[in-house]
N, CA, C and O atoms as a GROMACS GRO file, in nm:
protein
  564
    1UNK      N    1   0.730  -3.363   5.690
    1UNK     CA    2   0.603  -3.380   5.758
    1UNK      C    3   0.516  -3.260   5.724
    1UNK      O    4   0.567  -3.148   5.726
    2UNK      N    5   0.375  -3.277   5.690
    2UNK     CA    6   0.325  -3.182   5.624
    2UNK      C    7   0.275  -3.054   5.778
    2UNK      O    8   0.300  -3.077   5.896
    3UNK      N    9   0.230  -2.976   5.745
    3UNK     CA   10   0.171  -2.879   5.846
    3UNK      C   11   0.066  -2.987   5.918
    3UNK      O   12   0.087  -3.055   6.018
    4UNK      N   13   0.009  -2.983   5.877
    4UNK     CA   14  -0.152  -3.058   5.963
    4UNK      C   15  -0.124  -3.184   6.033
    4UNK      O   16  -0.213  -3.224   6.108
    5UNK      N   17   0.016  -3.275   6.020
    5UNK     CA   18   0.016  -3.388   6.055
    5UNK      C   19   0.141  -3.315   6.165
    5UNK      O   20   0.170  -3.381   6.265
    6UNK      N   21   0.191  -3.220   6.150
    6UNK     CA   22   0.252  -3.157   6.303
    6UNK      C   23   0.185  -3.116   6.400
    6UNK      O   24   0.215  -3.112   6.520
    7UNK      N   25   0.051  -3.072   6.322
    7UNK     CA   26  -0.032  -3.023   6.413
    7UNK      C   27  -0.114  -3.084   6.495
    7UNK      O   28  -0.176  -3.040   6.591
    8UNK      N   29  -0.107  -3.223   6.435
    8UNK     CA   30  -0.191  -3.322   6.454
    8UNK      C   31  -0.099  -3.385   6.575
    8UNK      O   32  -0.158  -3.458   6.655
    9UNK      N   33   0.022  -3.366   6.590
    9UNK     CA   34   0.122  -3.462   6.677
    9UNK      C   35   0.137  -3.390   6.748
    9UNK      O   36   0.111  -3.443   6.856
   10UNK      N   37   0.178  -3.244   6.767
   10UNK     CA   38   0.123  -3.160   6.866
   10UNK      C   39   0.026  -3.143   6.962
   10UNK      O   40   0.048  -3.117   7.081
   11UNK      N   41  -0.097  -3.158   6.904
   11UNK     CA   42  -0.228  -3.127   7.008
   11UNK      C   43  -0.253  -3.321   7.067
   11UNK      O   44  -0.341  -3.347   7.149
   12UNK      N   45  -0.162  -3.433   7.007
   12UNK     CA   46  -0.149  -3.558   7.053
   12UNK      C   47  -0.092  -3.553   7.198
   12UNK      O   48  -0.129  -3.617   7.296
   13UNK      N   49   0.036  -3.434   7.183
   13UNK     CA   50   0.140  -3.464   7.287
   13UNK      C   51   0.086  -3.393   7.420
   13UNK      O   52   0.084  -3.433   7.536
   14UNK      N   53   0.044  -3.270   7.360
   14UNK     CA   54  -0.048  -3.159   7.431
   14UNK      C   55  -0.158  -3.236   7.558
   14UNK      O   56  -0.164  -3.209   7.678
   15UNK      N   57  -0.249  -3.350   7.469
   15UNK     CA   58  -0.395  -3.358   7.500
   15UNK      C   59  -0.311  -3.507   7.603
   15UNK      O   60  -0.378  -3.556   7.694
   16UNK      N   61  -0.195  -3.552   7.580
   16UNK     CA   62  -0.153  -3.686   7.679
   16UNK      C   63  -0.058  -3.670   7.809
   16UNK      O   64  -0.020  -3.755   7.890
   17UNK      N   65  -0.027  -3.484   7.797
   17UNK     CA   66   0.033  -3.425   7.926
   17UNK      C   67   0.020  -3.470   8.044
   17UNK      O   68  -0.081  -3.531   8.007
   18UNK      N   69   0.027  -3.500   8.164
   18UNK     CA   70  -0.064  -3.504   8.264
   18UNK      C   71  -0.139  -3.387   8.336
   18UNK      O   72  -0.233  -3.393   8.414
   19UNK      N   73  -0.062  -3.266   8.282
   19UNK     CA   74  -0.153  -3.133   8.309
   19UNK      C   75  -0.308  -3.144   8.287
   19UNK      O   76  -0.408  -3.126   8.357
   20UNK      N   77  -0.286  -3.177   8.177
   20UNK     CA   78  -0.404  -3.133   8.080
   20UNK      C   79  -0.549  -3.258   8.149
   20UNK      O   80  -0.671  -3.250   8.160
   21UNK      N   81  -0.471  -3.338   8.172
   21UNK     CA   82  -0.556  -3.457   8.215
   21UNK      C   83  -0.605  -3.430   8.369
   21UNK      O   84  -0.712  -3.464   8.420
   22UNK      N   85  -0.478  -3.348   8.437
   22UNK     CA   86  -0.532  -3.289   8.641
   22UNK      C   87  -0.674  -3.176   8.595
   22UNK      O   88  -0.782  -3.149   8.646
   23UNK      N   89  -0.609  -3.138   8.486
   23UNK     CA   90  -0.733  -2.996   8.477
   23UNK      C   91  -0.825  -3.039   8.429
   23UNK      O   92  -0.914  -2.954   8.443
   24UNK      N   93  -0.880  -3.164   8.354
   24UNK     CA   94  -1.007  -3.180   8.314
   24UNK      C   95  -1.062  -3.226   8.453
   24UNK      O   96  -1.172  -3.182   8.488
   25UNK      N   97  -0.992  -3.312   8.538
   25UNK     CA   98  -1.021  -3.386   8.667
   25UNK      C   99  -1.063  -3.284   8.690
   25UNK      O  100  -1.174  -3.276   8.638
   26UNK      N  101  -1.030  -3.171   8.755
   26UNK     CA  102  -1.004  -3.048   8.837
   26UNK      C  103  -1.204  -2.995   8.836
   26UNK      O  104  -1.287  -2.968   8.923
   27UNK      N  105  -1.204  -3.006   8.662
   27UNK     CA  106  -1.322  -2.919   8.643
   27UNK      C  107  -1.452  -2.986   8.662
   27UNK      O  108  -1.562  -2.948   8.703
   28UNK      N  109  -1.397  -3.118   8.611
   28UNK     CA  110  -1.552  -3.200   8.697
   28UNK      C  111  -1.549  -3.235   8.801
   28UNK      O  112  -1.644  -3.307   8.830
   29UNK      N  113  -1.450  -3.208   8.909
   29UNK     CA  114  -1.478  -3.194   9.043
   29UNK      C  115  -1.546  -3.110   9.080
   29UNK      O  116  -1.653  -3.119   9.140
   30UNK      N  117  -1.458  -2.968   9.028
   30UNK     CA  118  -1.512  -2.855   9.063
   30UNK      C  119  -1.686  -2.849   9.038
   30UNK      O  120  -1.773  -2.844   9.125
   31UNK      N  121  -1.696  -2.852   8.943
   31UNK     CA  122  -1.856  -2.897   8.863
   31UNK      C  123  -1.945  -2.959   8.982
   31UNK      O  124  -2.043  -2.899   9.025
   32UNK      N  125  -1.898  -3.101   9.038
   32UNK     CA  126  -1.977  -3.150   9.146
   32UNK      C  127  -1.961  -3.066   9.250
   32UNK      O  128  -2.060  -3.012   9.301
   33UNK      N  129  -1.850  -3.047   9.289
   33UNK     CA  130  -1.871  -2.920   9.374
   33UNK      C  131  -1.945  -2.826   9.406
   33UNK      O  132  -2.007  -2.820   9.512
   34UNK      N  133  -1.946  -2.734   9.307
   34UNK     CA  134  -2.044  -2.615   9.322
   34UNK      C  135  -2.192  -2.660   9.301
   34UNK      O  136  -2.284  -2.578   9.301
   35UNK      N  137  -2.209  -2.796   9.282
   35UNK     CA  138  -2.367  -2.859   9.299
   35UNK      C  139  -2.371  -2.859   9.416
   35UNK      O  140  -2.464  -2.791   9.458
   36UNK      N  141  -2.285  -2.926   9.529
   36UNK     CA  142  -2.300  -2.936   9.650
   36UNK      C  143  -2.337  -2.760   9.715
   36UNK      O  144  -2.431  -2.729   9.789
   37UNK      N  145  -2.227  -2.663   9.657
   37UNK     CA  146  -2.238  -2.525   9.743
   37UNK      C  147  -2.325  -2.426   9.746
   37UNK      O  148  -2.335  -2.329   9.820
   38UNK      N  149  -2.427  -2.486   9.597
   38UNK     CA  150  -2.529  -2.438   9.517
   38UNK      C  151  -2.673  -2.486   9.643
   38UNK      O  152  -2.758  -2.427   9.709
   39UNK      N  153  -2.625  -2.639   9.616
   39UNK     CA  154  -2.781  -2.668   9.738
   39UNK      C  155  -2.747  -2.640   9.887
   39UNK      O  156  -2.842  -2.659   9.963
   40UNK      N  157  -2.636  -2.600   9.944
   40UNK     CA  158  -2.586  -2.601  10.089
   40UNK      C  159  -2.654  -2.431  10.076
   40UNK      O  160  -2.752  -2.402  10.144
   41UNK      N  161  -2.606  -2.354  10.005
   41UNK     CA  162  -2.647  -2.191  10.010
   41UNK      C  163  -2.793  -2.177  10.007
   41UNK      O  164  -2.851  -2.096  10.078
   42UNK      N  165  -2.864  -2.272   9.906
   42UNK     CA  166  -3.006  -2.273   9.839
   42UNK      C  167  -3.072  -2.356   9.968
   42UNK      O  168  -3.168  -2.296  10.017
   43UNK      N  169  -3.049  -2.444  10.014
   43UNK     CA  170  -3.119  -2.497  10.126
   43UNK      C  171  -3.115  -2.508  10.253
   43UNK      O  172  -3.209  -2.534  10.329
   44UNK      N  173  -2.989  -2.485  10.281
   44UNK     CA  174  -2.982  -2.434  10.463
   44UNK      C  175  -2.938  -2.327  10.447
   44UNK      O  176  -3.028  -2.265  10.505
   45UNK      N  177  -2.858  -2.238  10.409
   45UNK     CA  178  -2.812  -2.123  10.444
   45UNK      C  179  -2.888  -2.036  10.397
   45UNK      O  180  -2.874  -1.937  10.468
   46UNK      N  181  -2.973  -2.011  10.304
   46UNK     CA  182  -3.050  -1.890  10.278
   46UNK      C  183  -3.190  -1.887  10.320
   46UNK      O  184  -3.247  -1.783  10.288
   47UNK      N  185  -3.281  -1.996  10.399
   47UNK     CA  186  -3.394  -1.991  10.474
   47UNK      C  187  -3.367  -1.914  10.594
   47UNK      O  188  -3.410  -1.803  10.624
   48UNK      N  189  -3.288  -1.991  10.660
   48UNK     CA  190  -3.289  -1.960  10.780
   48UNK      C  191  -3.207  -1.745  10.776
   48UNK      O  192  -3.250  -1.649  10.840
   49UNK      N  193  -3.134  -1.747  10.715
   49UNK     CA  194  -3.094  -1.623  10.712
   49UNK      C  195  -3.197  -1.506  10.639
   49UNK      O  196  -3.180  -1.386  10.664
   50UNK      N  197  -3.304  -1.551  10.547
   50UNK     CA  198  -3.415  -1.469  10.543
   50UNK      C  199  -3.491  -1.473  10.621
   50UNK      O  200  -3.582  -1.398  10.586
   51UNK      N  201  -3.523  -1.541  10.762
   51UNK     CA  202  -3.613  -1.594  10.870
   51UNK      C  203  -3.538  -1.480  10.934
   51UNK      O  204  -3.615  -1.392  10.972
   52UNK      N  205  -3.386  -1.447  10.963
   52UNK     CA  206  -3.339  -1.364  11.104
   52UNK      C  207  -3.347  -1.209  10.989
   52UNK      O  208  -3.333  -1.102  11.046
   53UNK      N  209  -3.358  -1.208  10.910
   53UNK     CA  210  -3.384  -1.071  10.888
   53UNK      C  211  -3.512  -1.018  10.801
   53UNK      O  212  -3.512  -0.926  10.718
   54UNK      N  213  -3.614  -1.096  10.839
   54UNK     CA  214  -3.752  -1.090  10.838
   54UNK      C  215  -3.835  -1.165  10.697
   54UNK      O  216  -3.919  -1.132  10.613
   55UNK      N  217  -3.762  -1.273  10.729
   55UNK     CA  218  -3.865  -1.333  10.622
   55UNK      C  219  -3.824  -1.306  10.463
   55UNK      O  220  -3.908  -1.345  10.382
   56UNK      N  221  -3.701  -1.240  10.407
   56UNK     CA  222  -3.712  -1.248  10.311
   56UNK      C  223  -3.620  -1.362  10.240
   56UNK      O  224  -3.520  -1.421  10.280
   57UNK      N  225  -3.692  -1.370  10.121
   57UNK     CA  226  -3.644  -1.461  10.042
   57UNK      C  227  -3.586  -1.390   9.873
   57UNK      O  228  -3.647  -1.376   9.767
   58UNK      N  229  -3.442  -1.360   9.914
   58UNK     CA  230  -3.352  -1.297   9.863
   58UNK      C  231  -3.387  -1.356   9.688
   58UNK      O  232  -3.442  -1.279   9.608
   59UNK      N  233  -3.356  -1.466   9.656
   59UNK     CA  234  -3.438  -1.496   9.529
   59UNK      C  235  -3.522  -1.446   9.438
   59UNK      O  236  -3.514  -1.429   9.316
   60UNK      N  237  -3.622  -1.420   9.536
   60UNK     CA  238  -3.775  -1.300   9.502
   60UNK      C  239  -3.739  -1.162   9.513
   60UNK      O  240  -3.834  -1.085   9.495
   61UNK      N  241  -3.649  -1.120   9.534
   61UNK     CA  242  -3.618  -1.016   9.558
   61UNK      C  243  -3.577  -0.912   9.394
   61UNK      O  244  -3.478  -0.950   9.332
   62UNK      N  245  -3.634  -0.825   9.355
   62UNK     CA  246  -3.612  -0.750   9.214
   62UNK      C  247  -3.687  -0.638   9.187
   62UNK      O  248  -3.783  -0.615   9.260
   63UNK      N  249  -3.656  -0.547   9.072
   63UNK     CA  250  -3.715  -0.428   9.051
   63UNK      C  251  -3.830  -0.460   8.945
   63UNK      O  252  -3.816  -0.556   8.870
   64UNK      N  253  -3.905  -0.408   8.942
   64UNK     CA  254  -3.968  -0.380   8.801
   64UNK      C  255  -3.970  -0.283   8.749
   64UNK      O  256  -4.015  -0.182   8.802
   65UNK      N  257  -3.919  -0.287   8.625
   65UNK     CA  258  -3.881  -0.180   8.502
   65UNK      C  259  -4.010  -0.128   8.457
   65UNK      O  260  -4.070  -0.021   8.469
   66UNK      N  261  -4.038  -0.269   8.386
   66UNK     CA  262  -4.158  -0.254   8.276
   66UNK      C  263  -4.299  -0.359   8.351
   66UNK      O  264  -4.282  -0.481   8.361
   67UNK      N  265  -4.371  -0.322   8.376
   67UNK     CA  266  -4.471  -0.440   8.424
   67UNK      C  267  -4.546  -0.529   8.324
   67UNK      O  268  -4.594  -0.479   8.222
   68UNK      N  269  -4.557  -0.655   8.350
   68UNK     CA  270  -4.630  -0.724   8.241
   68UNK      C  271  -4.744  -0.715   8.232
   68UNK      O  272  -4.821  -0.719   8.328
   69UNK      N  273  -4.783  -0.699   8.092
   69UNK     CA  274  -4.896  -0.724   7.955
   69UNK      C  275  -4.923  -0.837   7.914
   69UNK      O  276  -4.865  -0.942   7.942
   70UNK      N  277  -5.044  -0.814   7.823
   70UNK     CA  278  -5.106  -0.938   7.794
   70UNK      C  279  -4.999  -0.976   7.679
   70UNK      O  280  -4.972  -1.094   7.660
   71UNK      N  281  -4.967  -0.923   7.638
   71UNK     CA  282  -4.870  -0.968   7.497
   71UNK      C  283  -4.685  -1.021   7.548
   71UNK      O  284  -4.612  -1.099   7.487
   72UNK      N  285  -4.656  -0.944   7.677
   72UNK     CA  286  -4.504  -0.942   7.696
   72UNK      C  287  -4.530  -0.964   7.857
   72UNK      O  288  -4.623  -0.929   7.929
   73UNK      N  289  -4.404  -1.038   7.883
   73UNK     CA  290  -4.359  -1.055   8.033
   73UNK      C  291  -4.334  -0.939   8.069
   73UNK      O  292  -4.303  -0.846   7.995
   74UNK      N  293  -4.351  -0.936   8.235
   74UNK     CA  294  -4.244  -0.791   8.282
   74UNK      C  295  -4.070  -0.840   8.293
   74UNK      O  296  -4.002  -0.942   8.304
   75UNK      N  297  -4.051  -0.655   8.278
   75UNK     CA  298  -3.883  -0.670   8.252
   75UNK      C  299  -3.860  -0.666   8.390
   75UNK      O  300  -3.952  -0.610   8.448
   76UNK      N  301  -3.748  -0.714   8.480
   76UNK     CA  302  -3.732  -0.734   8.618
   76UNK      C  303  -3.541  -0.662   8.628
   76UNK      O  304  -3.476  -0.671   8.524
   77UNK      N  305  -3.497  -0.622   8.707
   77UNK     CA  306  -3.375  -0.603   8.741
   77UNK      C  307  -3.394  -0.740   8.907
   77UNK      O  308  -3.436  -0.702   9.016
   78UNK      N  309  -3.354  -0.883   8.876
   78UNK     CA  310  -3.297  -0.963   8.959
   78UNK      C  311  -3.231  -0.954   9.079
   78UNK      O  312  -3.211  -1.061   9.136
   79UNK      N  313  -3.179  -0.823   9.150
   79UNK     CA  314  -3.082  -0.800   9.204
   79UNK      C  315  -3.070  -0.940   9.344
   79UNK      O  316  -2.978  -0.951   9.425
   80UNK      N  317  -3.206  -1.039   9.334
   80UNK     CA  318  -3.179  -1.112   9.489
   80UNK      C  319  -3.118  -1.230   9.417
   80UNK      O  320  -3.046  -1.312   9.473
   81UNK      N  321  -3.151  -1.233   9.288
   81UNK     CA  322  -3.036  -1.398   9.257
   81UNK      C  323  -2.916  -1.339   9.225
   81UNK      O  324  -2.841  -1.424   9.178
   82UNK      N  325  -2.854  -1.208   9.231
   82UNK     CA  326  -2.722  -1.185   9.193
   82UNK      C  327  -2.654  -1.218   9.376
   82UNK      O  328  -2.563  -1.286   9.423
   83UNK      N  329  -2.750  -1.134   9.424
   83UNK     CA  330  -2.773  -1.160   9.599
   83UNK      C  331  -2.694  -1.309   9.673
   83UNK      O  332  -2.615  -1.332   9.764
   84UNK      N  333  -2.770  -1.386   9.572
   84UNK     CA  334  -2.766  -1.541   9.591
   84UNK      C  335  -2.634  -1.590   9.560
   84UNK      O  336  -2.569  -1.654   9.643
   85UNK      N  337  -2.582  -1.556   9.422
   85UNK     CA  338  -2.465  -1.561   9.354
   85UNK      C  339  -2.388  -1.560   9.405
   85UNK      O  340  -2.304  -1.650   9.398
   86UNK      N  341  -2.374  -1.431   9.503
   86UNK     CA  342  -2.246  -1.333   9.533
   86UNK      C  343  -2.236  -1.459   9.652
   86UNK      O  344  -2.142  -1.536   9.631
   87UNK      N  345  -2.308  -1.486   9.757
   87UNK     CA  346  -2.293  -1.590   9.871
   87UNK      C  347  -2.174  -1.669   9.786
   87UNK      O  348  -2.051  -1.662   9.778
   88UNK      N  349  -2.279  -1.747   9.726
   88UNK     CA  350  -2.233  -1.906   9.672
   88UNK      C  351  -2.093  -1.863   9.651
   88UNK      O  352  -2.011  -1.936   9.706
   89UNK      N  353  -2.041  -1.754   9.581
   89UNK     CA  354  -1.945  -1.733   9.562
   89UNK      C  355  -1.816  -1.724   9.656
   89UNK      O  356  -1.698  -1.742   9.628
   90UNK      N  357  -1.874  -1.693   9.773
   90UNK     CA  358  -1.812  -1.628   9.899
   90UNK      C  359  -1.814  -1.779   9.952
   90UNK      O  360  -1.709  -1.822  10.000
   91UNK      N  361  -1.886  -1.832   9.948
   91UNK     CA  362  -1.886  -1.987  10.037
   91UNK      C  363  -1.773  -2.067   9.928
   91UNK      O  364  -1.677  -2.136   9.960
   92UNK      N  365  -1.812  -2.039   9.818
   92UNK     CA  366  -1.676  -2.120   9.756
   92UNK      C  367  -1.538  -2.133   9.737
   92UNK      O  368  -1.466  -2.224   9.698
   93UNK      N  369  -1.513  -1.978   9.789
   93UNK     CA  370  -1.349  -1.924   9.759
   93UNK      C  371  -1.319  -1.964   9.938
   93UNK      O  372  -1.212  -2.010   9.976
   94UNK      N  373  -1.457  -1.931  10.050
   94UNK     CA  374  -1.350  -1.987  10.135
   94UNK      C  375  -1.365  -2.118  10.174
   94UNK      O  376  -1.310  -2.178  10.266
   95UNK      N  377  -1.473  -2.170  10.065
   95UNK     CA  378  -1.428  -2.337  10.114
   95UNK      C  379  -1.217  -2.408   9.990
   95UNK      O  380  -1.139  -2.503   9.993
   96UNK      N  381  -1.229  -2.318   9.936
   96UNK     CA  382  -1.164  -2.293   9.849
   96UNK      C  383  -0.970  -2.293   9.925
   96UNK      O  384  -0.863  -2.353   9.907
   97UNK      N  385  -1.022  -2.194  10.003
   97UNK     CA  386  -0.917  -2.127  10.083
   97UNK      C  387  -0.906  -2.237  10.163
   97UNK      O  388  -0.834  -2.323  10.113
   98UNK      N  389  -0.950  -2.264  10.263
   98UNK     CA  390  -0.937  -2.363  10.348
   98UNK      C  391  -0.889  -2.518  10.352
   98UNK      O  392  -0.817  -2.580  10.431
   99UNK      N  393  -0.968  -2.558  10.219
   99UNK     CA  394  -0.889  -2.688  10.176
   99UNK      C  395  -0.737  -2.640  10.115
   99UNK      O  396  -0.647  -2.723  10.128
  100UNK      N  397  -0.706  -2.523  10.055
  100UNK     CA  398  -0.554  -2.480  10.019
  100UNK      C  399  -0.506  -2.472  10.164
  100UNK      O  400  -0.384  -2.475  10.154
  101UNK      N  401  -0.534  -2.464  10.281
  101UNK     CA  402  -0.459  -2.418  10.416
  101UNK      C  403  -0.413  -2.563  10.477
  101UNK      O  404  -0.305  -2.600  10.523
  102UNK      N  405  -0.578  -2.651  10.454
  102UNK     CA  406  -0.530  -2.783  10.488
  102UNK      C  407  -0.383  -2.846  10.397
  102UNK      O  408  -0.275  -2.854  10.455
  103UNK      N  409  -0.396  -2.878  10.281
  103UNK     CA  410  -0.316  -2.917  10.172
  103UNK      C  411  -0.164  -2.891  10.246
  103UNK      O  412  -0.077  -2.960  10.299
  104UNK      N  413  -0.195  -2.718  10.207
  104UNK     CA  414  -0.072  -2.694  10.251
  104UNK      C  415   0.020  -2.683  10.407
  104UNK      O  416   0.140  -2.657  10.412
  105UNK      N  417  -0.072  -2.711  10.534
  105UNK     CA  418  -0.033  -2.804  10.600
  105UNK      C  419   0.068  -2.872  10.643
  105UNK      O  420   0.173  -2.850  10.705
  106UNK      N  421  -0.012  -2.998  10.574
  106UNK     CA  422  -0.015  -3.086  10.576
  106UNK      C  423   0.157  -3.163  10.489
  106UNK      O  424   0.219  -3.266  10.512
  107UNK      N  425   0.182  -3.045  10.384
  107UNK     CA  426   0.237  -3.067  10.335
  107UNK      C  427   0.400  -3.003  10.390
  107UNK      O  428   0.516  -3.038  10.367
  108UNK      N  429   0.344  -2.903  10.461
  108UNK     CA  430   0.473  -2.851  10.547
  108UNK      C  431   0.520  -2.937  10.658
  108UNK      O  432   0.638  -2.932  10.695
  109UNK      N  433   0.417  -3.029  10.724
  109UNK     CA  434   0.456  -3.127  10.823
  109UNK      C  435   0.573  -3.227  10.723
  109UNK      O  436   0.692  -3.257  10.728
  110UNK      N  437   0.483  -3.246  10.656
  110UNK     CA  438   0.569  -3.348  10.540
  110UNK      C  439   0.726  -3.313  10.553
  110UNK      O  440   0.819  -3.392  10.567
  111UNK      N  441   0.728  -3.177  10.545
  111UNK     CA  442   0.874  -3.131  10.477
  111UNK      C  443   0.976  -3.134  10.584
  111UNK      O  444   1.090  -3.182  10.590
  112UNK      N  445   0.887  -3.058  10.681
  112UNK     CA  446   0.964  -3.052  10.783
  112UNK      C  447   1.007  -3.184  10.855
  112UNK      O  448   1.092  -3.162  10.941
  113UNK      N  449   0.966  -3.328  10.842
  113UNK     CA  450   1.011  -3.465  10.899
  113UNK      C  451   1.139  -3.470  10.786
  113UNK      O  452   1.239  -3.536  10.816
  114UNK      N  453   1.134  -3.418  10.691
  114UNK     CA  454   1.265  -3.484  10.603
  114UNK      C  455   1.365  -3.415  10.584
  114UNK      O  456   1.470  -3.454  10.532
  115UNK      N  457   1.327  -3.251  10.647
  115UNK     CA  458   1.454  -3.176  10.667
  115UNK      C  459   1.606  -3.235  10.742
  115UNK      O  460   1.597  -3.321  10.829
  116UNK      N  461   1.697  -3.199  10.714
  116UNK     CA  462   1.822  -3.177  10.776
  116UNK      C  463   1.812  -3.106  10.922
  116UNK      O  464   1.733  -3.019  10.958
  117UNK      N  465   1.905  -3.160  10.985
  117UNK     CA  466   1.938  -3.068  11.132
  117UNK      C  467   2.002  -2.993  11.174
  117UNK      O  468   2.055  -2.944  11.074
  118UNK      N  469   2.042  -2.940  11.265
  118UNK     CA  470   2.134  -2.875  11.320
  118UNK      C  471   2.227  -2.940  11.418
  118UNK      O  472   2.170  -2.999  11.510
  119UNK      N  473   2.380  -2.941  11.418
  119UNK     CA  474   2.433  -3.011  11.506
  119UNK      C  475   2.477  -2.962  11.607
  119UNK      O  476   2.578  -2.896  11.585
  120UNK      N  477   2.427  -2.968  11.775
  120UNK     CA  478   2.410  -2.890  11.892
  120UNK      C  479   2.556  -2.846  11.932
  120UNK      O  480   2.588  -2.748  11.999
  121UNK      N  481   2.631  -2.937  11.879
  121UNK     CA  482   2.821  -2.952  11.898
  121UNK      C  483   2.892  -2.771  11.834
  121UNK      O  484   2.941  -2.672  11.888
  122UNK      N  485   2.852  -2.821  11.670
  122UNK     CA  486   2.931  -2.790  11.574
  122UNK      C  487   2.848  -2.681  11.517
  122UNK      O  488   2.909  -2.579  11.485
  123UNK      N  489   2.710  -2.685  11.497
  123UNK     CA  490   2.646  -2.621  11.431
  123UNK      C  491   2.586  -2.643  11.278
  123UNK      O  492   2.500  -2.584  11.212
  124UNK      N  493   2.678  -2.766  11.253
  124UNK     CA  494   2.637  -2.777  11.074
  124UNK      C  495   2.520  -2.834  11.075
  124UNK      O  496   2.448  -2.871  11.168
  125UNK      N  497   2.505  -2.837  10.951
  125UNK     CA  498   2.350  -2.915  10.895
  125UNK      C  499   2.409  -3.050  10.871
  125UNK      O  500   2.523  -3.070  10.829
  126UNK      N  501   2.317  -3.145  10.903
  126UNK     CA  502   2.355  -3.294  10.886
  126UNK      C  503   2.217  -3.326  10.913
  126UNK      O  504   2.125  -3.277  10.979
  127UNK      N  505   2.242  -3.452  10.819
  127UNK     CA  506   2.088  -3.505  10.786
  127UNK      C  507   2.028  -3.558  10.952
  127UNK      O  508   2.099  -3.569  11.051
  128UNK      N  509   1.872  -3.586  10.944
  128UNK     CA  510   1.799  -3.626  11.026
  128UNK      C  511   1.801  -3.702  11.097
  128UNK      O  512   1.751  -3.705  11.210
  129UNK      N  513   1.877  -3.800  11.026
  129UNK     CA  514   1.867  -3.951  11.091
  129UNK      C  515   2.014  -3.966  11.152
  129UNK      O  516   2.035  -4.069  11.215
  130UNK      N  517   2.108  -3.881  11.141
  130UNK     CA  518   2.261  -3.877  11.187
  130UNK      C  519   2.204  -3.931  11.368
  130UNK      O  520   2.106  -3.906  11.438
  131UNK      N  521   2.329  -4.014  11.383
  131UNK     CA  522   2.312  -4.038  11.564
  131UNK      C  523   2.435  -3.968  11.603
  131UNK      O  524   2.454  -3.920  11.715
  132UNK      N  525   2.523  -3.963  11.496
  132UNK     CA  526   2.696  -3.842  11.536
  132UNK      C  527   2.681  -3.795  11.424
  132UNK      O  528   2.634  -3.833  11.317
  133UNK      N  529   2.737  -3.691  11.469
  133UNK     CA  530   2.823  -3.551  11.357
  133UNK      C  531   2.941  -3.600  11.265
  133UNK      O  532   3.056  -3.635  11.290
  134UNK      N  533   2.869  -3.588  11.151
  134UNK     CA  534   3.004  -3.677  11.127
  134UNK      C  535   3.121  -3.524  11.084
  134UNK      O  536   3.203  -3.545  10.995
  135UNK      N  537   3.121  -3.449  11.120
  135UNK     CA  538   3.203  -3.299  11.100
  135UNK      C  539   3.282  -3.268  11.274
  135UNK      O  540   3.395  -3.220  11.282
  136UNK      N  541   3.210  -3.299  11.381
  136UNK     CA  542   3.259  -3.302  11.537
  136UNK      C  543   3.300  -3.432  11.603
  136UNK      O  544   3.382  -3.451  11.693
  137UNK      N  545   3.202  -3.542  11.517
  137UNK     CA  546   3.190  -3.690  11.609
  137UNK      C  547   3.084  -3.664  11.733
  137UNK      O  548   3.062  -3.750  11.818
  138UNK      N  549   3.023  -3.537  11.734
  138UNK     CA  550   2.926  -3.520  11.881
  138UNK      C  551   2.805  -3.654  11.860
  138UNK      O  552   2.744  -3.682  11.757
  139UNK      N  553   2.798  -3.714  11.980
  139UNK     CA  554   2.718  -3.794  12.018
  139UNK      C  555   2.555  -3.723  12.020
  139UNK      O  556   2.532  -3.638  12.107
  140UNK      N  557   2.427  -3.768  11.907
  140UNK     CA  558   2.323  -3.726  11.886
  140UNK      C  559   2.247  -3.769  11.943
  140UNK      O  560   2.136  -3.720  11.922
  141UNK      N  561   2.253  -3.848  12.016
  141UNK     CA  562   2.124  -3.945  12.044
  141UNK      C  563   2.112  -3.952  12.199
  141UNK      O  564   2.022  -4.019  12.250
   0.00000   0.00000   0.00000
């Protein structure tokens, strides 16, 4: 088999993983996502929070370096859309966090219905659904 047709069966086996297929999901979720956290920060959360600390609108907010000319824009240091950034960012890791708290949960309830028990008699582990021990014969139920 030549080089290129391994390589070719490789990035086949690679690209039909189901990894590879959760993580493209993953990113155009994510993608719609941060549209949603983008207009939630941009339209309710950053009016009203330039209203309680006087009206500003963090956006507009920047230095001027160089002021503009008839020939050139002015040069600006941005610092209120990095301002803006840093939020969105902060709103995303703990909306981020939170759906990981739910998940995981949710998923510990899970575990814990299918665990093994303890037998009040004997002490061993025996499955969940036991009504006797089958190690004492103690009556479970």
């Amino acid at each position: 088999m030549s080089v290129m047709k391994k390589f070719i069966n490789d990035f086949k086996s690679f690209i039909n993983r189901g990894n590879v297929l959760d993580m493209g999901v993953g990113i155009i979720i994510g993608s719609a996502f941060t549209k949603i956290v983008n207009t939630l920060v941009t339209n309710i959360l950053m009016p009203p929070l330039g209203v309680i600390i006087g009206g500003v609108d963090f956006s507009q907010l920047k230095i001027v370096i160089k002021k503009a000319t008839k020939s050139s824009d002015a040069v600006t240091l941005d610092y209120g859309l990095f301002i803006n950034s840093l939020i969105d960012f902060l709103i995303i890791a703990l909306s981020v966090f939170l759906l990981i708290k739910i998940i995981s949960k949710l998923q510990h309830k899970e575990e814990d219905s299918t665990k093994n028990k303890e037998c009040p008699y004997c002490t061993l582990i025996i499955s969940r659904k036991a009504t006797k021990c089958p190690h004492c014969t103690g009556d479970l139920s």
